[in-house]
DSSP file (Angstrom, degrees, kcal/mol; ACC not computed):
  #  RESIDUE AA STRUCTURE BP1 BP2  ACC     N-H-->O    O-->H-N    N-H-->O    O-->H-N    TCO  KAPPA ALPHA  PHI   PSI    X-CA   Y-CA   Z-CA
    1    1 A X              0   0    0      0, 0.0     2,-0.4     0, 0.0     8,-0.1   0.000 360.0 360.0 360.0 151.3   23.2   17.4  -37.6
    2    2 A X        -     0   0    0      5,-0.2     2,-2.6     2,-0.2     5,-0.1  -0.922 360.0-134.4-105.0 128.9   24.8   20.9  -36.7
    3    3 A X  S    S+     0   0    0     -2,-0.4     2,-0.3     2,-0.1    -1,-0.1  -0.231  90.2  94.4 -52.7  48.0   26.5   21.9  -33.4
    4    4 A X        -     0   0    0     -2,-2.6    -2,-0.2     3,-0.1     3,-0.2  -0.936  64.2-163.8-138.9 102.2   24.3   25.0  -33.9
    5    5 A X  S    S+     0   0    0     -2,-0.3    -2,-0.1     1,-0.2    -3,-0.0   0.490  90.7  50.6-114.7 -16.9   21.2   24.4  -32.0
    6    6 A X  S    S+     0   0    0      2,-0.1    -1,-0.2    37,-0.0     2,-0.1   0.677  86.9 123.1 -98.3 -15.9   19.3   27.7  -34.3
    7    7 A X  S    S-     0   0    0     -3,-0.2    -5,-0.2    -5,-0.1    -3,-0.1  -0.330  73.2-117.5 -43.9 101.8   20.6   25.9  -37.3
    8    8 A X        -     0   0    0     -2,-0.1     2,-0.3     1,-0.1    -6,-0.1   0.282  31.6-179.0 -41.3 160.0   17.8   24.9  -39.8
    9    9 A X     >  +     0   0    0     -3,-0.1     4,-0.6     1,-0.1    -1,-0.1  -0.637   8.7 167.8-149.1 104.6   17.6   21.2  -40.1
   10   10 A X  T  4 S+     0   0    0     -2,-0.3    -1,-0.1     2,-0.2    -2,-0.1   0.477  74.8  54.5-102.8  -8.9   14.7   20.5  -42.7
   11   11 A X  T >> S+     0   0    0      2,-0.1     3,-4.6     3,-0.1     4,-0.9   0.810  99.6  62.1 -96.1 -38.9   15.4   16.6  -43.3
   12   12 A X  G >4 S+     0   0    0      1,-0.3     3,-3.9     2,-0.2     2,-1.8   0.660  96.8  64.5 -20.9 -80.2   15.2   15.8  -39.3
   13   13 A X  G 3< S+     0   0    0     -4,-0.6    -1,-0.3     1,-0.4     3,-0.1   0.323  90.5  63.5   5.2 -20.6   11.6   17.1  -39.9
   14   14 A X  G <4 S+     0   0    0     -3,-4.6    -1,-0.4    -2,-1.8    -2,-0.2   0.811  88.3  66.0 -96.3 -31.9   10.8   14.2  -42.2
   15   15 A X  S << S+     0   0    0     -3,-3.9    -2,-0.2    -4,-0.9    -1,-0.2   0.690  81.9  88.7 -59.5 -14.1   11.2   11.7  -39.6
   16   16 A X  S    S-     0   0    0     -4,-0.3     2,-0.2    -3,-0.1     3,-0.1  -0.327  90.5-110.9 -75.7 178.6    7.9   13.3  -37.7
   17   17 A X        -     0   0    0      1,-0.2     4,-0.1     0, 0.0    -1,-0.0  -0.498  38.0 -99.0 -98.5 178.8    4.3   11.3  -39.2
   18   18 A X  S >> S+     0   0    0     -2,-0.2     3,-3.3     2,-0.2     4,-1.3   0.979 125.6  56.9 -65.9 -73.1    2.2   13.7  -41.4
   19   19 A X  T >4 S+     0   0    0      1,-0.3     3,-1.3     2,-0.2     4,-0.5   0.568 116.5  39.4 -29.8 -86.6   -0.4   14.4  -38.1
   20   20 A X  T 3> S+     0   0    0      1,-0.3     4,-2.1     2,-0.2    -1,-0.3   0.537 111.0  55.4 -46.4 -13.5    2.8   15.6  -36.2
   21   21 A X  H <> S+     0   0    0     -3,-3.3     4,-1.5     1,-0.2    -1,-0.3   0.973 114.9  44.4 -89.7 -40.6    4.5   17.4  -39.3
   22   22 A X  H <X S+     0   0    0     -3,-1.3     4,-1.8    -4,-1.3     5,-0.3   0.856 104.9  54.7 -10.0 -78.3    1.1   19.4  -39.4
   23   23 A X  H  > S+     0   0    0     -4,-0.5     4,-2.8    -5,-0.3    -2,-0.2   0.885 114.0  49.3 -25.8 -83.5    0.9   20.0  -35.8
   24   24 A X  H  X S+     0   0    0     -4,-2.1     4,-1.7     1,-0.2    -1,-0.3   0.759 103.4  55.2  -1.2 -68.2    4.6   21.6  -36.5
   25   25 A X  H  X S+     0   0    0     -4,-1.5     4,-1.8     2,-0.2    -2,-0.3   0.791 112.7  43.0 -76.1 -40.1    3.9   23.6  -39.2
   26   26 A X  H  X S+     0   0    0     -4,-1.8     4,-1.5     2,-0.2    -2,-0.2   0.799 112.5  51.8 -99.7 -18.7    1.0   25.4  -37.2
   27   27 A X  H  < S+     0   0    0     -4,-2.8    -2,-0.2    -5,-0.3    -1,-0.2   0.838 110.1  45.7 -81.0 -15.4    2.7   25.7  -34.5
   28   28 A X  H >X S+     0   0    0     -4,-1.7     3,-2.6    -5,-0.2     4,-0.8   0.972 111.3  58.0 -64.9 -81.5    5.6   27.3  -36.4
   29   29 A X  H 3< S+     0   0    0     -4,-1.8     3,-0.4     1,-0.3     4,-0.3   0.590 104.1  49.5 -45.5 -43.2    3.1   29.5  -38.2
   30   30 A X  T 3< S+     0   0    0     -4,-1.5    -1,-0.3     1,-0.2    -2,-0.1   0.347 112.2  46.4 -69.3   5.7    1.8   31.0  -35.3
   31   31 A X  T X4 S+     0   0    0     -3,-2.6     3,-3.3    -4,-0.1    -2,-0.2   0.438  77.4 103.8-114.6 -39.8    4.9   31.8  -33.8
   32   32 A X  T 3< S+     0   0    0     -4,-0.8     6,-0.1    -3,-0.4    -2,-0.1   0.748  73.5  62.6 -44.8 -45.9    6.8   33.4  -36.7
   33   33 A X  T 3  S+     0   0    0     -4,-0.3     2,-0.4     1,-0.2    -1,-0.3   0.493  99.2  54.7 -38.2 -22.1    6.5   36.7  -35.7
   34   34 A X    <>  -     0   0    0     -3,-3.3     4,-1.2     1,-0.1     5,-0.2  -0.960  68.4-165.5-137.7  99.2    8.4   36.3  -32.5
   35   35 A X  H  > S+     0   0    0     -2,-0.4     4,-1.0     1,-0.2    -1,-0.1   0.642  85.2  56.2 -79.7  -1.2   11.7   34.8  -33.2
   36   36 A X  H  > S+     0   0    0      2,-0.2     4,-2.2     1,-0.2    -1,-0.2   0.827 110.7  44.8 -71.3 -52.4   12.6   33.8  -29.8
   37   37 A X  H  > S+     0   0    0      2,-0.2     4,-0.7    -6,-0.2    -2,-0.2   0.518 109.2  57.4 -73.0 -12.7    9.4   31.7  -29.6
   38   38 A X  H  X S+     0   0    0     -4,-1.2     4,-2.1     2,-0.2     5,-0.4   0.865 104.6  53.4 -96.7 -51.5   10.2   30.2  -33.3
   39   39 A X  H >X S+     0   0    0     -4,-1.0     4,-2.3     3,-0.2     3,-1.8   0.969 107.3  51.1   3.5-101.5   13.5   29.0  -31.9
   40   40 A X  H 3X S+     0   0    0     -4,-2.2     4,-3.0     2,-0.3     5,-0.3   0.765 112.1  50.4 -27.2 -50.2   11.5   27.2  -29.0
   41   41 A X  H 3< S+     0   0    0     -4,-0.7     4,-0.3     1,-0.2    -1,-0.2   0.729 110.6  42.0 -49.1 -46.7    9.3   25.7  -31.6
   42   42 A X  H << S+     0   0    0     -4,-2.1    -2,-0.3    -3,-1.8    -1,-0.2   0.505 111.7  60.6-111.9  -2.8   11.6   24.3  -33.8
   43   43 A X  H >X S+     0   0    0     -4,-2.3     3,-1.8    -5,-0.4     4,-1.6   0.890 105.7  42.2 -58.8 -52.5   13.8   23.1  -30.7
   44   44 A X  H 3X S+     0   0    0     -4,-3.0     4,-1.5     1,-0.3     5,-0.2   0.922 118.4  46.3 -88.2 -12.9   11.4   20.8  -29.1
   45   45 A X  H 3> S+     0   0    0     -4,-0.3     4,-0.7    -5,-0.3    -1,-0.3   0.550 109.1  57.1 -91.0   9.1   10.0   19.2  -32.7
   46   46 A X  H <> S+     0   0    0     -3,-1.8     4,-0.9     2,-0.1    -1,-0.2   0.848 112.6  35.9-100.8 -30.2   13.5   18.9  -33.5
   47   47 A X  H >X S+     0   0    0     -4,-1.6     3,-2.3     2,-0.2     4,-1.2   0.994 115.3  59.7 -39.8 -75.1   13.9   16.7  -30.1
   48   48 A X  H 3< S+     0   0    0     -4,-1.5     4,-0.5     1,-0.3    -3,-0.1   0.608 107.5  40.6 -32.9 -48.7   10.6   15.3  -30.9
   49   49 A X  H 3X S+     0   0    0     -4,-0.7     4,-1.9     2,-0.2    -1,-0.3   0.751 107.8  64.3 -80.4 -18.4   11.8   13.9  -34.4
   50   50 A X  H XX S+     0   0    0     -3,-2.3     4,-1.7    -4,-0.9     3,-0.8   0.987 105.1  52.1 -44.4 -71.0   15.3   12.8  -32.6
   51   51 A X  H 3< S+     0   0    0     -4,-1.2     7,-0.3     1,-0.3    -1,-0.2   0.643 105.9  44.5 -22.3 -52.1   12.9   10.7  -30.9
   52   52 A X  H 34 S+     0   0    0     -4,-0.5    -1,-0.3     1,-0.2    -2,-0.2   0.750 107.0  64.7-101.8 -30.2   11.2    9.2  -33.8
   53   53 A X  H << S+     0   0    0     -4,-1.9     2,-1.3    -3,-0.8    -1,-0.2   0.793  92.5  75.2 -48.6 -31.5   14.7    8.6  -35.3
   54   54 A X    >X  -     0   0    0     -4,-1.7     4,-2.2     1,-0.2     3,-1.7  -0.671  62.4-171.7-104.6  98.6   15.4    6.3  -32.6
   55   55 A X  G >4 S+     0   0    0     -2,-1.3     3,-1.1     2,-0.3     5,-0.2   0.798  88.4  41.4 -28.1 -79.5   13.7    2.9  -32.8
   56   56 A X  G 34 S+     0   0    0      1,-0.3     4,-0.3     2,-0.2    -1,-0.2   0.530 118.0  48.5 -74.9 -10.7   14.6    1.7  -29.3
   57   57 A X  G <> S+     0   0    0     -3,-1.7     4,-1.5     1,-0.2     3,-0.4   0.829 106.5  52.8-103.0 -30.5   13.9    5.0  -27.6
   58   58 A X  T << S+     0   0    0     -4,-2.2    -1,-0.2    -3,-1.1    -2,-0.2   0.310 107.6  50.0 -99.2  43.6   10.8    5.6  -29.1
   59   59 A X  T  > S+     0   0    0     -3,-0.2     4,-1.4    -5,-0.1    -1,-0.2   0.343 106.5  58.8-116.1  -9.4    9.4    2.1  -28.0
   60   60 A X  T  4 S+     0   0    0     -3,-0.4    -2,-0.2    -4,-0.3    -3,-0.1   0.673 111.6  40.7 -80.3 -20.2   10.6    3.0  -24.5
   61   61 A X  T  < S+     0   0    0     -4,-1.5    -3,-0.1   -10,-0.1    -1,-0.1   0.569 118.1  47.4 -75.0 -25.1    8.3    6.3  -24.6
   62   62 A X  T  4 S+     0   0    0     -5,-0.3    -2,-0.2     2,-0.0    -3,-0.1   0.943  93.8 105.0 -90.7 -44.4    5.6    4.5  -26.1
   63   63 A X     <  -     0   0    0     -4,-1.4    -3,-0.0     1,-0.2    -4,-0.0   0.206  52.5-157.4 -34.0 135.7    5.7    1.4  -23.7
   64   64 A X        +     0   0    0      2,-0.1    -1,-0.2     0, 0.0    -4,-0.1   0.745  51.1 117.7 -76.3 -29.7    3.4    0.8  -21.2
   65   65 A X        -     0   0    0      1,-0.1     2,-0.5     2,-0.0     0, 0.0  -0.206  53.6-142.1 -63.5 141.4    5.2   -1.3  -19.0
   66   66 A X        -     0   0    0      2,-0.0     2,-0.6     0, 0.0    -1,-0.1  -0.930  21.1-178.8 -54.2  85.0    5.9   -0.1  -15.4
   67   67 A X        -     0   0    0     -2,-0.5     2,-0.9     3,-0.0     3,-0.1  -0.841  28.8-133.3-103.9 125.2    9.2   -1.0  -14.1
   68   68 A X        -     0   0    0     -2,-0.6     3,-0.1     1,-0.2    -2,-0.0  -0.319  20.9-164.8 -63.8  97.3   10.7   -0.3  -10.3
   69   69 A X        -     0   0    0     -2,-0.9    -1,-0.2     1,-0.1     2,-0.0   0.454  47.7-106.1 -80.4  15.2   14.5    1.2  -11.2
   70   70 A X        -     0   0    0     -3,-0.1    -1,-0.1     2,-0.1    -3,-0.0   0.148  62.9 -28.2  93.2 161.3   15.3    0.7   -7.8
   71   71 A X        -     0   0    0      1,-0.1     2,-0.6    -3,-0.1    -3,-0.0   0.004  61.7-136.9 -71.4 144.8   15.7    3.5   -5.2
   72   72 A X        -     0   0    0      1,-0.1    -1,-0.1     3,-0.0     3,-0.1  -0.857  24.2-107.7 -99.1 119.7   16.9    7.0   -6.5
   73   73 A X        -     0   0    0     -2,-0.6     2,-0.2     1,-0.1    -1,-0.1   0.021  36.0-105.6 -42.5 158.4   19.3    9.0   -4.6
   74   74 A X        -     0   0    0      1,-0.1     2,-0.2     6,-0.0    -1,-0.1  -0.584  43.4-119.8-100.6 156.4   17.9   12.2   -2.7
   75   75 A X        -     0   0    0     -2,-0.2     5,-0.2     1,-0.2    -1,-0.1  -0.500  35.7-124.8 -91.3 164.4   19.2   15.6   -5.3
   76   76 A X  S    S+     0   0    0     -2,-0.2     2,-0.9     3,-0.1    -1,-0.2  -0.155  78.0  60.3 -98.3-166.5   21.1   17.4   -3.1
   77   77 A X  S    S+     0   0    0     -2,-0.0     2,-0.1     2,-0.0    -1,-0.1  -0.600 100.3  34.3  96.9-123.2   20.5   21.1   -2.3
   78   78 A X  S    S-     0   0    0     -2,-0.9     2,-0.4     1,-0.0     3,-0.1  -0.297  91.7-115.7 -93.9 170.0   16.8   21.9   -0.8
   79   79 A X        -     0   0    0      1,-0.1    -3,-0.1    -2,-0.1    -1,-0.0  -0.960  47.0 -85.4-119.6 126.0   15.6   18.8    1.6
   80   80 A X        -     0   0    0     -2,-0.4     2,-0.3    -5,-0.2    -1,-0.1   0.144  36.6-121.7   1.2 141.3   12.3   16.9    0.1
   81   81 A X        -     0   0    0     -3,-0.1     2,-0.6     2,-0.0    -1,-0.1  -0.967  27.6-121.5-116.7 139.6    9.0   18.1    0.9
   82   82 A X              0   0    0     -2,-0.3    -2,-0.0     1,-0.2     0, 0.0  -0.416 360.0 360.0 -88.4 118.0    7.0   15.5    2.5
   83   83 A X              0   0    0     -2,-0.6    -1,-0.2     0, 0.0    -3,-0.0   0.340 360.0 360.0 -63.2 360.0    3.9   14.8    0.4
């Protein structure tokens, strides 16, 4: 992988299944024009194949199980809005 984040990376890209490398490929196509938005495109399926590179993470996306990770600190900043 390249610290370069615009940097092609054309084997990542193998790691997607066929449906998703499709999917890819027309969402690229429709995009080209606009290179800001092609960028965008090929960021998040290049996350998206990260994903598929990683066994244990992508059975932690795919899982169904439910677990409680115990209480989460409040972010600091603006105060909760009360649901």
């Amino acid at each position: 992988m390249t610290d370069n984040p615009d940097a092609p990376a054309p084997s990542i890209f193998r790691l997607l299944p066929a449906d998703d490398l499709a999917t890819f490929a027309d969402e690229l196509l429709d995009v080209l024009d606009t290179p800001a938005a092609a960028r965008q495109v090929i960021a998040e399926w290049r996350h998206t194949a990260e994903i598929y590179a990683d066994p244990e993470l992508l059975a932690a996306l795919r899982s169904t199980t439910v677990e409680d990770h115990g209480v989460v600190a409040e972010p600091r900043g603006e105060p909760a809005s009360e649901l």
